[in-house]
C-alpha positions in Angstrom: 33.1 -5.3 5.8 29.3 -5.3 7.2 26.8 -6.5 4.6 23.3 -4.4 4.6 20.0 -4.9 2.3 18.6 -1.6 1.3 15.2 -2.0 3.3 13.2 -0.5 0.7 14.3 -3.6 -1.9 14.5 -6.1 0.8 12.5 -9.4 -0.3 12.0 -8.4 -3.9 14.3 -9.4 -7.1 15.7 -5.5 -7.3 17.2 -5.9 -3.3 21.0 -6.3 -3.8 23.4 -6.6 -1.0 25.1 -3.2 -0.2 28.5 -3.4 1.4 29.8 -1.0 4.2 33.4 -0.6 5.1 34.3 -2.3 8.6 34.6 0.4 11.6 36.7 0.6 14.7 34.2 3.0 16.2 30.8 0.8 16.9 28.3 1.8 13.9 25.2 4.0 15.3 23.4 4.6 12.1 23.9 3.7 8.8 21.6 5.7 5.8 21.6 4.4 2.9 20.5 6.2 0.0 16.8 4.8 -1.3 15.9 3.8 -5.0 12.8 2.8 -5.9 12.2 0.9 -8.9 8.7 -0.2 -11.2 7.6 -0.7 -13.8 7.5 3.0 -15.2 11.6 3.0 -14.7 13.1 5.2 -11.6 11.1 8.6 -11.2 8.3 7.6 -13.3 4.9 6.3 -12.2 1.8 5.0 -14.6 -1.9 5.0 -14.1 -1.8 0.9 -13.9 1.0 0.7 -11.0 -1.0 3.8 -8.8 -4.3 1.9 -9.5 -3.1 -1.3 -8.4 -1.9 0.0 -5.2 -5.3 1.4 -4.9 -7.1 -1.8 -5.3 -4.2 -3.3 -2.9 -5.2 -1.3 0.0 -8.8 -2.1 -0.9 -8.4 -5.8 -0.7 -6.2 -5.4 2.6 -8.9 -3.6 4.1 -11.4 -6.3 3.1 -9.0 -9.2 4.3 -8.9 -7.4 8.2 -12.7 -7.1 8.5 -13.0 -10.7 7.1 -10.4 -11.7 9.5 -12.5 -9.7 12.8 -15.0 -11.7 11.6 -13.8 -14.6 12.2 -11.8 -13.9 14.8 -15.7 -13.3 16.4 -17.3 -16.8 14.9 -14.3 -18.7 16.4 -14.6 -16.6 19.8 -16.3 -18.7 23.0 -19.8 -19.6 22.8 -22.4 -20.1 25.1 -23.6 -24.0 25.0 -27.3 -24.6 25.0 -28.1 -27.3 27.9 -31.6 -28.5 27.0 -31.1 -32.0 28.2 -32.1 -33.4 24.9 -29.0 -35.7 23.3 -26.8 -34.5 20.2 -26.8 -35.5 16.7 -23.6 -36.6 15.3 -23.4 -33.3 13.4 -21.9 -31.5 16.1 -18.3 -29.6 14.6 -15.8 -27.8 16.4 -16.1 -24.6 14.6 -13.1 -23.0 16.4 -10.7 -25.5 15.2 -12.1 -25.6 11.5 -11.5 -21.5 11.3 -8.2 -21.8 13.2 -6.3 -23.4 10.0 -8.6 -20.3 8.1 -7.5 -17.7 10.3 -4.1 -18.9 10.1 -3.9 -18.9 6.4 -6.0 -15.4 6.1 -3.4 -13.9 8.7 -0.4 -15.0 6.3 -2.2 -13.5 3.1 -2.8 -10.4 5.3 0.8 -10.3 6.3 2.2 -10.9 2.8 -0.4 -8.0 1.6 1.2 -5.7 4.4 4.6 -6.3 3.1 3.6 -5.7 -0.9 1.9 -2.6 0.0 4.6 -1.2 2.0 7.0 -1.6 -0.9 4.5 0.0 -3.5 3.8 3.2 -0.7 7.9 3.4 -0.7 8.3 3.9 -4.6 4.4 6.5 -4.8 6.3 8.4 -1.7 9.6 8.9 -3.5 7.7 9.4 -7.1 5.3 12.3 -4.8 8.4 13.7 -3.6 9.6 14.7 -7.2 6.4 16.2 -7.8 6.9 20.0 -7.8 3.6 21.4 -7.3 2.2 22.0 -4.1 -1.4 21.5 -5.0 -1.0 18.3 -7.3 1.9 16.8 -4.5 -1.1 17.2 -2.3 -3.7 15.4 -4.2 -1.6 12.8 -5.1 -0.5 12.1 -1.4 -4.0 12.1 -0.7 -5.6 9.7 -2.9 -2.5 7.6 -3.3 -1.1 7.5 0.1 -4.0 8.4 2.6 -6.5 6.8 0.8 -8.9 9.0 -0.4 -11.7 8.7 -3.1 -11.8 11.3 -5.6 -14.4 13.1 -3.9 -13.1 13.0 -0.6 -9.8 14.8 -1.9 -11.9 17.4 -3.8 -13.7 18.4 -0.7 -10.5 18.3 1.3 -8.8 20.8 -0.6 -12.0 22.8 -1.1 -13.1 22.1 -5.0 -16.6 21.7 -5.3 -16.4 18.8 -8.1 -14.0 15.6 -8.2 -13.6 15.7 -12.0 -10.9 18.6 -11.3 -9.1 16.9 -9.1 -9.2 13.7 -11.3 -8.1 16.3 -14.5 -5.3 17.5 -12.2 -4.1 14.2 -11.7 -4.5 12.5 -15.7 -2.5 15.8 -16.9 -0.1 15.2 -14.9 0.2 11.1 -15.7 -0.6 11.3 -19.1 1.5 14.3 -20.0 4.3 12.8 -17.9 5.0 15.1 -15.1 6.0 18.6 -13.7 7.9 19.7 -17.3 4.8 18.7 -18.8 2.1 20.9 -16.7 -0.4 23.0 -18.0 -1.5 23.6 -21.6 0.7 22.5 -24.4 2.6 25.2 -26.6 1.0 26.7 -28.9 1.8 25.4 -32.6 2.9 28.2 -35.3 
């Protein structure tokens, strides 16, 4: 038997071992079917889990320009030869941001992987999202990035409070069975 991890679970508590029955032809690809699991249950998302990959991509975006920063400050600098002696003051400035870089690159890293794990579960949940128009806005805002107003001018709306209606009626009224207006009551 070959052992595989399903790559989308890999690292996290829901990865379990998947076994593959031993070939006497060499393996050339294996596919394995993907699940994605949160906290919603399988093919379910809520406001809280799309926000917080959201504000995920936000702070990783914040961590790399605070990492090219120093990545600059730690850079080679130009010594100033004015004859005069040094105070005792002097630091090595690279080596103090080395240990910071080091520990910023592993948070970035780590980031990476937890964002890549959350895009896997809001691809598959967009994926069962019949509706060409709201499948679009979701992909956009969730998955490219977007603010609100940048998907309403994409897709040619002149406000982003449609946009944002579009995608609370489908979240709040839980999904594609759900669209539109509610039945009338008799």
């Amino acid at each position: 038997m070959v052992r595989a991890v399903d790559p989308c679970c890999a690292g996290s508590a829901k990865g379990r071992p998947v076994q593959l029955p031993a070939s006497p032809v060499p393996l050339l690809l294996v596919v394995l079917t993907p699940v994605f699991y949160h906290e919603g249950g399988q093919g379910t998302m809520t406001k809280q889990e799309l926000s917080h990959h959201v504000e995920l991509k936000k702070q990783l975006a914040t961590d790399l320009e605070l990492l090219a920063s120093m990545e600059i400050a730690a850079g080679p600098r130009v010594q100033h030869l004015d004859g005069m002696p040094h105070t005792s003051g002097n630091r090595d400035v690279v080596g103090d941001l080395a240990a910071e870089i080091a520990d910023l690159k592993t948070e970035i890293s780590e980031l990476e992987a937890e964002i890549a794990r959350s895009e896997f579960a809001i691809i598959n949940y967009i994926g069962t999202i019949k509706d060409a128009r709201t499948r679009t806005i979701f992909r956009m805002r969730f998955i490219r990035g977007m603010a609100w107003k940048e998907v309403a001018a994409t897709i040619g709306w002149i406000s982003e409070s449609g946009v944002k209606a579009i995608y609370d009626r489908y979240i709040t009224r839980g999904g594609p069975a759900r669209m539109g207006r509610p039945p009338k009551k008799h």
